[in-house]
Every structure is written in C-alpha cells, then in structure tokens.
N, C-alpha and C positions, 0 to 999 in steps of 0.2 A: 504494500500500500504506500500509495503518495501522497506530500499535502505539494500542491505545484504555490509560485511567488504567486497566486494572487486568492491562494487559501480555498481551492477546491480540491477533492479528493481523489484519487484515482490509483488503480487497482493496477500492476505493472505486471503482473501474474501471477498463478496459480503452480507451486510442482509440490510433488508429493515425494518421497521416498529419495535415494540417489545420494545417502550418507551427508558429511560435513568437511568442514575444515577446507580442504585444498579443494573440494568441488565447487564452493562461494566463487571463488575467483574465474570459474567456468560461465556460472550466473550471473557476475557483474558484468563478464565479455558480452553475455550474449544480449541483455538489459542495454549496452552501448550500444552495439551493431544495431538494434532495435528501435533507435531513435533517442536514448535517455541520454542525452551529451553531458551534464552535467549534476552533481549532486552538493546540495550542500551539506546535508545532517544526515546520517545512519545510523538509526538506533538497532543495536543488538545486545544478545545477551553473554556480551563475553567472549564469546567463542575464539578459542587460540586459532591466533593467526588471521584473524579479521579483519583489521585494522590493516596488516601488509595486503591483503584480497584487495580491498576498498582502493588503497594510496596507487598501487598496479594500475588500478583501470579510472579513478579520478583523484587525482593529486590532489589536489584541495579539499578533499571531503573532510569534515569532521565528522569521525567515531565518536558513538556516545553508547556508553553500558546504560540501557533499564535498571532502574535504581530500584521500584515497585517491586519484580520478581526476585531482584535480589536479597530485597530485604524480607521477603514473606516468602522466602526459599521456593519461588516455583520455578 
C-alpha cells in the first residue's frame, strides 16, 4: 500500500508466499520497472537487510521500523 504526495491511497500489489530477506530487493526491482520511480518512506518490520533492499533500488528512501508491532510483539 501507498499514501502518493497528494495523500491518496493506492495498493502497489498483492504476493503471497516467495520467502524474505534477499527476495524484497527482487520486489523493489520489479515495483520500479512498474512505474514507482521514487519512494520517500518505507515502513517495515525490521527485516535484516531491508534497508540495503530499499537504498539498491531508491537511494533516498527512508526506512522506518513499525514501532506499534514492535512494541505489542506482533
């Protein structure tokens, strides 16, 4: 999910299954190619090696850890 600069929502898509970690950076590829040129905020939950995923495919991003799940362990 997205919030675009002029604060409408949109849904960048949907996968299911297909593991973690070094597969993100598969998803940000393919999220570019697909028209998303630019990010400024990506919230996740942590996940090692995210943040080098993100900075690979938009330099500028700012990672941000969910603070909510982490602190209510989900």
């Amino acid at each position: 999910m997205a919030v675009t600069v002029d604060g409408t929502r949109d849904i960048l898509g949907i996968r299911t299954g297909g593991g973690e970690g070094a597969r993100a950076g598969c998803v940000f590829t393919e999220l570019k190619n697909h028209g998303l040129d630019y990010v400024l905020v990506l919230v996740g939950d942590g996940l090692e090696g995210l943040s080098e995923a993100v900075e690979a495919v938009w330099l500028r991003a700012i990672v941000q850890t969910r603070v909510v799940g982490w602190v209510w362990g989900w």
